[in-house]
N, C-alpha and C positions, 0 to 999 in steps of 0.2 A: 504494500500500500504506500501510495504517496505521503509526500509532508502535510500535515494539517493546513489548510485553507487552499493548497495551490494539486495544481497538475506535472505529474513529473515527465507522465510516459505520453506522446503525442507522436502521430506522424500525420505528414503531408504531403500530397501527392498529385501528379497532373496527367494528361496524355492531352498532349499537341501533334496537328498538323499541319506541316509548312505548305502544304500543295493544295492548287485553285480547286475550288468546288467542294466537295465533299469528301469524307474519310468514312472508311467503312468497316463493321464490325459485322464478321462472317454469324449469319444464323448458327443460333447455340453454343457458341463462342464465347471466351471471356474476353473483357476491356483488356489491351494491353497497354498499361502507360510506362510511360518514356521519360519522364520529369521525377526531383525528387525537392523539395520542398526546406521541409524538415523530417525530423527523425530523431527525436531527442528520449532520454533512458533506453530502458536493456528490451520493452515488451515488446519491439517488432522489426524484423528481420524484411526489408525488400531492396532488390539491388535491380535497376531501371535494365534496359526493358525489362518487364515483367507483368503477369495477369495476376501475381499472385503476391498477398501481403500475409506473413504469417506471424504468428500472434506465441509470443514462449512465455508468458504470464500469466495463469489464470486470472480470470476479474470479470470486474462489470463494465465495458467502454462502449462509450457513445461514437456510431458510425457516424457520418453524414454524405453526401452522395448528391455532386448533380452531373448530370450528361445532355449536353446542348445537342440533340436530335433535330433531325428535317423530316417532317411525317409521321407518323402513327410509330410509337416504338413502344416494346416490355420491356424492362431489365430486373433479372432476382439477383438479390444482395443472397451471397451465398457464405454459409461457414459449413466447411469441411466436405464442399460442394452439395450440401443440402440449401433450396432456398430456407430465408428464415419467415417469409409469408404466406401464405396459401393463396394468394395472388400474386402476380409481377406488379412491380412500380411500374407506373402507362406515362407516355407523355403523348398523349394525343395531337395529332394534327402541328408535331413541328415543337412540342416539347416548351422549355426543359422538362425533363425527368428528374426529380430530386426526392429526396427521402431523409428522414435523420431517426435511428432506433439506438434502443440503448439494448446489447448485447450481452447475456452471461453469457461467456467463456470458463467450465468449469476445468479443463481438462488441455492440456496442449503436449505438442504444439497442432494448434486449428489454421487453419487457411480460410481468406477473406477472398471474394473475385465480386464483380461485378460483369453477370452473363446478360447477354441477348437472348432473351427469352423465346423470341421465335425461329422456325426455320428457314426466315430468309433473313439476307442481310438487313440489317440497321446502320442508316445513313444518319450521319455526326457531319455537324458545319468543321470547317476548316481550325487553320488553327488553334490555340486553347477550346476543347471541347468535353473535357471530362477532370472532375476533379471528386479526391476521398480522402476525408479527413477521418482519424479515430482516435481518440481519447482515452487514456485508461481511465476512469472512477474510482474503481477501489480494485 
């Protein structure tokens, strides 16, 4: 557990595309991002590129999540490639797609992704298009 009153363990993270028009995430496929942010205490382990953020601390942390989509997209927030909703996050008609949940993690190490819920691709605007932040709590 953290120090009283503050946050020790946080990371942040991005996936950008330099190239005109759209970027695309293959149906059923995880987000892979490319950007590293911060990354600060011992709870999580991701080296860019990468789909996958793993988590070496049990705890409670708050996810947060958006992906700047063009058209009708799902995306499930997944730990240990199970989603964690019984629905996908939607961003209808051009999005964003955002979400913030707070996570127990009892058990590690768990892995975090961010999938495309469908079986076709999911089209993301250019440049900065997707970012995840997670927080440890306790």
């Amino acid at each position: 557990m953290g120090p009283a009153g503050g946050i020790s363990d946080f990371l942040s993270i991005y996936r950008v595309d330099p190239g005109p028009g759209t970027d695309t995430v293959p149906g059923n496929a995880a987000i892979v991002f490319n950007g590293l942010l911060a990354n600060s205490g011992g709870a999580f382990v991701f080296v860019p590129p990468s789909d996958t953020v793993t988590i070496t601390e049990p705890g409670a942390y708050l996810i947060n999540f958006t992906v700047h989509n063009q058209g009708n997209a799902d995306f499930n927030l997944t730990v240990n490639g199970a989603p964690i909703t019984p629905a996908p996050f939607t961003g209808n008609g051009g999005g964003p797609t955002s979400a913030e949940v707070i996570v127990s993690v009892p058990a590690v190490p768990a892995t975090i992704q961010i999938v495309n819920a469908n079986p076709t691709p999911a089209q993301l605007h250019n440049l900065l298009n997707t970012t995840l932040t997670i927080l440890k709590l306790a």
